[in-house]
C-alpha positions in Angstrom: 129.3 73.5 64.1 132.2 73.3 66.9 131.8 76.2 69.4 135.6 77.3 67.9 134.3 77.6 64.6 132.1 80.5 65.3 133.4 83.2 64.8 134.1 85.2 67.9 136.0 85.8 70.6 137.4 83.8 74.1 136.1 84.5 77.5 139.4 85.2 78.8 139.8 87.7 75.4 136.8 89.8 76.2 137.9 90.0 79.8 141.4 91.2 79.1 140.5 94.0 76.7 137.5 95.0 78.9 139.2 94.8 82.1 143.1 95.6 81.4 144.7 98.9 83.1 144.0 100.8 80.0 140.3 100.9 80.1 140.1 99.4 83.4 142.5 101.4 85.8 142.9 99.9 89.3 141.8 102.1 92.2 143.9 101.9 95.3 143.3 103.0 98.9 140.2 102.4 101.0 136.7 102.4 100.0 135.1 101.1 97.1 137.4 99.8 94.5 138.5 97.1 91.9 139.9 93.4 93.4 142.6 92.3 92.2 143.0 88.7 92.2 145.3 87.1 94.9 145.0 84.0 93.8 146.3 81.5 90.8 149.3 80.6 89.8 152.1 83.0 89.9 153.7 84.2 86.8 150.5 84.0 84.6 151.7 86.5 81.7 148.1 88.1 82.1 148.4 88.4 86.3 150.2 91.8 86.4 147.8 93.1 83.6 143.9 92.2 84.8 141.9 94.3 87.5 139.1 92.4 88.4 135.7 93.2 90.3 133.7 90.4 91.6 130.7 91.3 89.6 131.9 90.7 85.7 130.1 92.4 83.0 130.6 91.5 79.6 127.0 92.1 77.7 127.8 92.2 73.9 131.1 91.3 73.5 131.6 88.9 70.8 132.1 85.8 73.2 131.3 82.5 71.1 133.6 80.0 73.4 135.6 79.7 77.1 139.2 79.6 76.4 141.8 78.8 78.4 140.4 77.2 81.6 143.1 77.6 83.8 143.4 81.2 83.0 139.6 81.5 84.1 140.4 79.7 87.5 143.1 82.1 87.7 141.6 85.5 87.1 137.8 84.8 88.6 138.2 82.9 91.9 136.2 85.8 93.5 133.6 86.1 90.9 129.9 86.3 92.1 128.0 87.6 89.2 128.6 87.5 85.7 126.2 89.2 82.9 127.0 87.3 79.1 124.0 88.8 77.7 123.8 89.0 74.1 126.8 87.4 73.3 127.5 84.6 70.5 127.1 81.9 73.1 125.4 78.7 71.3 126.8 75.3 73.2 126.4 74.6 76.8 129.7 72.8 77.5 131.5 75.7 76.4 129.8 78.1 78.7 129.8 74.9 81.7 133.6 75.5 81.3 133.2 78.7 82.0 131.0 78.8 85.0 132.6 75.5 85.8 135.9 77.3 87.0 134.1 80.4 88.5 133.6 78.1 92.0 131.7 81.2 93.8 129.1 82.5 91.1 125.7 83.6 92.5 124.3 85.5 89.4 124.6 83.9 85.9 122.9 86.3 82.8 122.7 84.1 79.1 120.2 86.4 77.9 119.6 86.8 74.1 122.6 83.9 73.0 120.7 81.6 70.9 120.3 78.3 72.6 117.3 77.1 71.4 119.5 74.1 69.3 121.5 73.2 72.4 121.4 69.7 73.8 122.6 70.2 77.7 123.9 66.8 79.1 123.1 66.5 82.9 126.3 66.2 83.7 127.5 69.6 82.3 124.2 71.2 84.3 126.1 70.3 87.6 129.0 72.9 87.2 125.9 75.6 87.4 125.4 74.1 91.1 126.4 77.0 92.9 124.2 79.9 90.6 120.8 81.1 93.1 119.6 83.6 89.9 120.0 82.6 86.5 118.5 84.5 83.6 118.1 82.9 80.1 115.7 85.7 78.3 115.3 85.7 74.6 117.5 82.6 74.7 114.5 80.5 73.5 115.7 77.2 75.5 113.5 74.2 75.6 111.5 73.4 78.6 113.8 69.9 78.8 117.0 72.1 79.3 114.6 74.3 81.9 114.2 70.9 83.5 117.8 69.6 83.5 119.3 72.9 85.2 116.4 72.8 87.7 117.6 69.1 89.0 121.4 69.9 88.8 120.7 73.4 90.8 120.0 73.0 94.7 120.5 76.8 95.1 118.6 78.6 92.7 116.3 80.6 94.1 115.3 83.0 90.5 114.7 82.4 87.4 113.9 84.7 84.2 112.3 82.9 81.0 111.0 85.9 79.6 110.9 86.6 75.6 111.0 82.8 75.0 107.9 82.2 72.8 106.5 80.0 75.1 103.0 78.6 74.6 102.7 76.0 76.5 104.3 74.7 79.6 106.1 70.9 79.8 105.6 69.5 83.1 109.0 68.4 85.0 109.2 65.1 86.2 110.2 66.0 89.9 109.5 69.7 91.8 112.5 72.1 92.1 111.7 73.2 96.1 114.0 76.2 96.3 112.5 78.6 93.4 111.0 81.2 94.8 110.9 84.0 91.7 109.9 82.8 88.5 109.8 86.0 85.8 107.9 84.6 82.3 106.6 87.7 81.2 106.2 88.0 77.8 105.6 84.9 75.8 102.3 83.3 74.9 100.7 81.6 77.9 96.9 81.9 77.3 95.2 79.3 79.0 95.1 79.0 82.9 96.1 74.9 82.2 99.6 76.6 81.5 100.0 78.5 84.6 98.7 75.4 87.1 101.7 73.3 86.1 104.2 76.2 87.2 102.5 75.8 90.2 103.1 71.9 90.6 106.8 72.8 88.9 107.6 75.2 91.7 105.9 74.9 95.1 108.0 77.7 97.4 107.2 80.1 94.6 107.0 83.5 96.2 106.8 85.6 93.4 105.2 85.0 89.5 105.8 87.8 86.8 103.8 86.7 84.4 103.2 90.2 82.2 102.3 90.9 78.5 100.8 86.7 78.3 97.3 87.8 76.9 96.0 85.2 80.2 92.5 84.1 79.1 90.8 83.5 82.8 91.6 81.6 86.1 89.8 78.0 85.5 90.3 76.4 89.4 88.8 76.0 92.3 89.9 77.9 95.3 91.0 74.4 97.1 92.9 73.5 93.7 94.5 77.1 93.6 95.5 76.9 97.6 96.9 73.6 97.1 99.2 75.2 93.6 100.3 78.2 95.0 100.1 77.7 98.6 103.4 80.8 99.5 102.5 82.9 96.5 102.8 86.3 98.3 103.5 88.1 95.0 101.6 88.2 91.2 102.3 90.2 88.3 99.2 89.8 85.2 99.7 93.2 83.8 98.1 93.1 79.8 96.6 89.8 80.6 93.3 88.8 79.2 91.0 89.1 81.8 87.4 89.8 81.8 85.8 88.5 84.5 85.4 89.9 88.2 84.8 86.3 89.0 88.7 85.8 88.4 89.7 88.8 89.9 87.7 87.2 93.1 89.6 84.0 93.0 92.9 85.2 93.4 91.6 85.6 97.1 91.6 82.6 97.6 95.9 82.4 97.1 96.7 82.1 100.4 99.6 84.3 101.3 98.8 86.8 98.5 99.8 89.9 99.5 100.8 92.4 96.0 99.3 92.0 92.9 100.3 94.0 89.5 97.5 94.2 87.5 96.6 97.0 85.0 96.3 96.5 80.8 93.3 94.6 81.4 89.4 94.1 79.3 88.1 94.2 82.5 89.2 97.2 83.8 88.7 99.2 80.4 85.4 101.0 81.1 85.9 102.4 84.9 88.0 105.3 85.5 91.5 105.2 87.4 89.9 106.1 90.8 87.1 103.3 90.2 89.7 101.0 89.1 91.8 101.8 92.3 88.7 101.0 94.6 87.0 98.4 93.0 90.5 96.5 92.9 91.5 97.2 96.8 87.5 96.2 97.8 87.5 92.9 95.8 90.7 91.5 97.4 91.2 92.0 101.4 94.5 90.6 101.9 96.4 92.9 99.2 98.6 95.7 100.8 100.2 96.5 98.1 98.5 97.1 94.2 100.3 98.1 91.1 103.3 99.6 93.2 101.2 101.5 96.2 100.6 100.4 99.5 97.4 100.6 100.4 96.6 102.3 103.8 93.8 101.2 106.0 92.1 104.5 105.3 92.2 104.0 101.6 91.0 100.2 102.1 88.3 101.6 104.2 87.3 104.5 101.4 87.3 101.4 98.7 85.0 99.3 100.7 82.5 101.8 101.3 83.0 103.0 97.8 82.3 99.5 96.9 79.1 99.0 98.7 77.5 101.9 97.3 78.6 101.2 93.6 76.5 98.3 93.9 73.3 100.0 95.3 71.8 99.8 92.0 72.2 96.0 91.1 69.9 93.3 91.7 70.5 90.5 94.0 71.4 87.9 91.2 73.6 90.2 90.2 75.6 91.4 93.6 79.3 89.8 93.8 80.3 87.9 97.3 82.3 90.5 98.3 79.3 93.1 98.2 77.3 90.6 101.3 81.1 90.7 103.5 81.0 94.1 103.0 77.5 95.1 103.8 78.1 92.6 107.3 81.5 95.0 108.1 79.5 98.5 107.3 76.0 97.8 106.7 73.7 98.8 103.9 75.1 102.5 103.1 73.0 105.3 101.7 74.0 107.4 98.8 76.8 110.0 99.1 74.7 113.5 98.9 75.8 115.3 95.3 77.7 118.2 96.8 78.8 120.9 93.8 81.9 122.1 94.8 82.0 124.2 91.7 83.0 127.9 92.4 80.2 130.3 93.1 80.8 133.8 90.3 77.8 135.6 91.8 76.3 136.2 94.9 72.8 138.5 95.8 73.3 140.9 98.7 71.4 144.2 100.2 73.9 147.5 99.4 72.9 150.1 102.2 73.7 153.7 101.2 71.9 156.0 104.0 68.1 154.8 104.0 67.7 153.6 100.9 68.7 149.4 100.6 69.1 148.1 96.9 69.0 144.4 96.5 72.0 143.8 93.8 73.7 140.6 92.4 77.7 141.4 92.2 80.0 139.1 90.5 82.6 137.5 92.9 85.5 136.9 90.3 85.8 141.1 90.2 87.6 143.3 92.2 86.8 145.9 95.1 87.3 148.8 92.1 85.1 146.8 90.0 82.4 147.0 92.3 83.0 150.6 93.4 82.2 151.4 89.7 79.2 149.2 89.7 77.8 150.7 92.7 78.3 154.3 91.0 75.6 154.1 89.0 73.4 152.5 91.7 74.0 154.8 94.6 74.4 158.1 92.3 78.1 158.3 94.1 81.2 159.0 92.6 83.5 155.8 93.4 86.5 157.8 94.5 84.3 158.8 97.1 83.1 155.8 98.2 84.1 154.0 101.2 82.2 150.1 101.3 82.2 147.7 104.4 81.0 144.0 104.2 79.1 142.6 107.0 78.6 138.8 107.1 75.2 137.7 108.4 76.6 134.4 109.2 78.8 135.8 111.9 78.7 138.6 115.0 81.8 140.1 114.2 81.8 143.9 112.6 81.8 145.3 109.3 85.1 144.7 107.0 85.9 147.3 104.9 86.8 146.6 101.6 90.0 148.7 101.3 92.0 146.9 99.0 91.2 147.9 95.2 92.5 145.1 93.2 91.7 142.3 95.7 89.1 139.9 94.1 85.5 139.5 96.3 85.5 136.2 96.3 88.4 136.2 98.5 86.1 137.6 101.6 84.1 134.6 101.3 80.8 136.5 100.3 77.3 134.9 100.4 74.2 135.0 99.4 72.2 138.0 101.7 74.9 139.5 103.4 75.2 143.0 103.5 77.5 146.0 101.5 77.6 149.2 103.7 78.4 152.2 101.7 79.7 155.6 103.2 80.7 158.4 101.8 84.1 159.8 102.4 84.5 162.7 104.5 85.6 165.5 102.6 
């Protein structure tokens, strides 16, 4: 079908309604506001009409084809980015004549058009020269088309193929050496075979988001993994298969790794979030920065040691590497004593009341009244005529009378043997 069969609407139509005074107004004075072209030819009947900002959004408008060229070259001179996400985009040398007369564009979005049945000639590829982030999500485009653009485009630098039902990955014929963001997350990438030939595809990669893939393990070497991802600093594999410490430990071995995203996985399942945490940090030295924290030294240092001593218990066959680097940093660490930090509710102290001395156990969640009245029946004193003092044994200071009625005892710290002084008031 021709791209002007489809039903839909120009380029140049979508911008004029979006962008016209009406729904559009120009802002004038300093500051922030809209730019209106200064250049084209004079005269255009759309000139006096169009207020243009260098970044052009027009998501979900109805665009199937370009329109009048020259009316493009007019109006978007100063373009730089230009979002024509879910539109009814479905031939590249229509949208080529687009971005073909938009000479500055840096930032090109095709999501969710359905490409998947166009053929892009090599030659068309060139007028995307000058784009450095291109997104084609949910556009379903082959890997041959992938290919093309990455020959014709010296400049791009980031690249989304996410929501493209990928399964596997077609090798290009020559390396595109700028790329240094590749975002694939959710397609169907299961096998580690897949992954290695974006490595070979992209060798300045910087950054991998490879999300929601259902990744089975990591099956290289760690001299076959340096040599594929030798300026990875950056790796996503949230909800990825992985089971295995062993490929948590090869990721080590990625020489410039320095944040990793990794949570949704089998292998994490049975710890809890703080074991998690620690296990992760200890495993892999070089990360300072896991699942969107930075990890401090004093945290790395806590996960180490945490490490060590989570691995007391196992036998030598079954120790990982990392255990024997960290037992050389710290040495062979005993286990933490259990402390129980659980609130005390009672404690056991001597009452004094003249001579006598009555060994009682008072509750510590209960207030000073409370204990007045359970002292009443101990001492044979009326409480409104009591008068009680604590005196800790731990310390030298004096007694501390306990003048407050509805403060709680546990709030004077009281132990186990210290002392109650009761005195009567003076009448």
């Amino acid at each position: 079908m021709e791209a002007s069969e489809i039903e839909g609407r120009t380029f140049m139509q979508a911008i004029s309604e979006k962008y016209s005074p009406e729904n559009f107004p120009c802002r004038r004075g300093p500051g922030l506001g809209v730019v209106v072209v200064p250049s084209g030819p004079q005269g255009s009947p759309m000139k006096d009409r169009l207020n243009l900002p260098s970044v052009l959004v027009l998501n979900g408008s109805g665009i199937s084809h370009a329109g009048d060229e020259g009316e493009i070259a007019a109006f978007c001179a100063h373009v730089v980015e230009l979002d024509l996400s879910h539109n009814k985009l479905q031939d590249w040398y229509e949208i080529s004549k687009i971005v073909s007369n938009i000479p500055h564009l840096e930032f090109l979005n095709l999501s969710s058009n359905q490409l998947s049945d166009a053929v892009l000639d090599p030659d068309c590829a060139k007028a995307f020269s000058s784009i450095r982030r291109f997104v084609l999500n949910n556009t379903q485009v082959s890997w041959d088309t992938v290919h093309t653009f990455t020959r014709e485009m010296p400049e791009l630098e980031e690249l989304f193929l996410c929501l493209n039902q990928y399964t596997t990955v077609t090798p290009a014929t020559m390396p595109c050496p700028t790329l240094r963001l590749l975002h694939i997350t959710d397609n169907s990438l299961h096998e580690w075979n897949e992954v290695r030939k974006i490595g070979s595809m992209f060798p300045a990669l910087d950054t991998l988001v490879m999300a929601n893939n259902n990744l089975s393990s990591i099956r290289d070497s760690g001299e076959i993994l340096r040599r594929l991802f030798p300026n990875l600093r950056s790796i996503n594999l949230h909800n990825s298969g992985l089971n295995r410490w062993d490929d948590i430990e090869k990721l080590n071995f990625l020489p410039k790794l320095e944040e990793m995203r990794l949570q949704g996985i089998p292998l994490l399942q049975a710890y809890t979030s703080m074991e998690r945490r620690s296990l992760m940090i200890a495993q892999l030295p070089s990360v300072t920065n896991l699942n969107g924290s930075v990890v401090t030294d004093g945290e790395r240092e806590d996960a180490e040691r945490f490490f060590i001593r989570y691995h007391l218990d196992y036998s030598e066959e079954e120790l990982p590497h990392r255990y024997h680097c960290l037992v050389t940093k710290y040495g062979k660490l005993a286990p933490l004593a259990e402390i129980d930090l659980r609130p005390r509710y009672y404690a056991k102290v001597e009452v004094r009341y003249e001579d006598k001395v009555e060994q009682v156990s008072i509750r510590l969640d209960q207030t000073v009244a409370d204990l007045k009245k359970q002292l009443k029946t101990v001492m044979q004193l009326p409480s409104s005529n009591m008068r009680l003092y604590y005196i800790d044994k731990g310390t030298a200071f004096g007694p501390d009378e306990l003048k407050y009625s509805a403060r709680a005892l546990h709030s004077y710290s009281i132990q186990d043997g210290d002392e109650i002084l009761l005195v009567p008031k003076k009448k």
